[in-house]
matplotlib code that plots the C-alpha trace (Angstrom):
import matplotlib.pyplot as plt

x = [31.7, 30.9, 31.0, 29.4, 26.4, 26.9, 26.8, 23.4, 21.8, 22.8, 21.5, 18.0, 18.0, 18.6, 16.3, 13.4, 13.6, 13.5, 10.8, 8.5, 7.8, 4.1, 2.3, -0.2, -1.9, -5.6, -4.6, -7.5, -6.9, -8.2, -6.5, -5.1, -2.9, -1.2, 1.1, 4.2, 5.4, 8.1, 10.1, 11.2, 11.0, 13.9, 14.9, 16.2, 13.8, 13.9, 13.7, 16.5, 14.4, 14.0, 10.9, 8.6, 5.5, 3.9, 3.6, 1.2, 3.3, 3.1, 5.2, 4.2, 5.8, 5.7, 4.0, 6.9, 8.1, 6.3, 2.7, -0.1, -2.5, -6.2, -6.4, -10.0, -10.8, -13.5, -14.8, -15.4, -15.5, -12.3, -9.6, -6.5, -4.4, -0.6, 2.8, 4.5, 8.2, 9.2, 9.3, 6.9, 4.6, 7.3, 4.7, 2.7, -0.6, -0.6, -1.0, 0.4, 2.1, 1.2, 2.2, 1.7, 0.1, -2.1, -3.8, -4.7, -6.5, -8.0, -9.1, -7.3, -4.6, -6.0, -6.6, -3.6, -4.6, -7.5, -9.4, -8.5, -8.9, -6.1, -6.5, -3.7, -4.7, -3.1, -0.4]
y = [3.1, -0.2, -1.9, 0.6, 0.0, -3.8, -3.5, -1.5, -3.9, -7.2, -5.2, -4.0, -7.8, -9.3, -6.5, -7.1, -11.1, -10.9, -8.2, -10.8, -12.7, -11.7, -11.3, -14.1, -12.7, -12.7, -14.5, -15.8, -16.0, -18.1, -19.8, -23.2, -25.1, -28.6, -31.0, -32.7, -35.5, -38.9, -37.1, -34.9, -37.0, -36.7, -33.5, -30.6, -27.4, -24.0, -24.3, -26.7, -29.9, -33.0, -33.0, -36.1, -36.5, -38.2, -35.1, -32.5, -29.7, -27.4, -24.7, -21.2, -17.9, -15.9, -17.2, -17.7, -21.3, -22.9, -21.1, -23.7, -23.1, -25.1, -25.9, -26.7, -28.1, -25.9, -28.3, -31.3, -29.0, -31.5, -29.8, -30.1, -28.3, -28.0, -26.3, -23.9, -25.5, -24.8, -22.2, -22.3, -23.3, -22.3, -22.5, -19.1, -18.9, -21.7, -20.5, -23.8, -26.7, -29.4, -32.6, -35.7, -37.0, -33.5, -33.5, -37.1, -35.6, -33.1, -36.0, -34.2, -36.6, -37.6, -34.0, -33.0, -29.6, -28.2, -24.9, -23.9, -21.5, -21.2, -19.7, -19.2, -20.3, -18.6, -20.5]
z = [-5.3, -7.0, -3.8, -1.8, -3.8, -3.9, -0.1, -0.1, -2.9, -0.3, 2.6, 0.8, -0.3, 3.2, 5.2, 2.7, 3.4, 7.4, 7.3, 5.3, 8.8, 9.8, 13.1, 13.0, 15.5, 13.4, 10.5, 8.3, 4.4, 2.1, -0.8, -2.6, -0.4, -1.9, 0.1, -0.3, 0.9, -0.2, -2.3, 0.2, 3.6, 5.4, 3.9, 5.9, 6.1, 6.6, 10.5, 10.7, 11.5, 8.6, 7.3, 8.1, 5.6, 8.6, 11.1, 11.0, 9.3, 6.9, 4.9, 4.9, 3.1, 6.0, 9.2, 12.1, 12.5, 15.4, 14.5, 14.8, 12.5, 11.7, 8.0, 6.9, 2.9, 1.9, -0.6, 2.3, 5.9, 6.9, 9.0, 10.7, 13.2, 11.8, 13.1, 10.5, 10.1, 6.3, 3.9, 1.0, -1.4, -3.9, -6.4, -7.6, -6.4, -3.4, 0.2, 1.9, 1.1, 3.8, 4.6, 3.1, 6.8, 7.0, 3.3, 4.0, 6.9, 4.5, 2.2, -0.4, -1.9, -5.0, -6.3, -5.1, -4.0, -2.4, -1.6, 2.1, 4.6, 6.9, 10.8, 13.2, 16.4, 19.6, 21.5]

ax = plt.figure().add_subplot(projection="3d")
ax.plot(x, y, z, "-o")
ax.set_aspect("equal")
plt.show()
């Protein structure tokens, strides 16, 4: 019995993480995005590739890898056209972490983080 319910706890754990992928077909939201960048160059992310601070990429909780979505800084009208390739932000409250290349595009590297809204553009 004890293993039987282990089972259905792993499976409820593992359906409930694939079913967080969205259809970004539409998607428009508006929220804090921050960026990261040395630290983690070179680093393997969630779609397999190493991530490059210098590309125009971004981590997203649950657009599909490969989306291209257009960033724009609300506080300066600056935007950017990124590919989803990572996982993330992995802090509370953030809506994308970007990278180091893209927020220097959204003249937002001293504060760190920024206001944005983020639209998925069709491929």
């Amino acid at each position: 019995m004890k293993r039987l319910l282990g089972l259905l706890a792993l499976f409820s754990l593992l359906a409930g993480c694939a079913s967080g992928i969205i259809n970004p077909n539409g998607y428009d939201e508006t929220g804090t995005a921050s960026y990261y960048g040395a630290k983690h160059h070179g680093n393997k992310t969630a779609s397999g590739e190493p991530f490059n601070q210098n590309a125009l990429t971004a981590a997203h909780r649950q657009l599909p890898f490969g989306t291209q979505v257009k960033v724009t800084n609300l506080d300066n009208d600056k935007s950017v056209v990124v590919r989803i390739n990572d996982r993330g932000p992995h802090t509370r409250g953030r809506l994308i972490d970007l990278s180091r290349k893209a927020a220097e595009q959204l003249g937002m590297l001293g504060s760190g983080t920024a206001r944005v809204r983020v639209q998925a553009l069709s491929n």
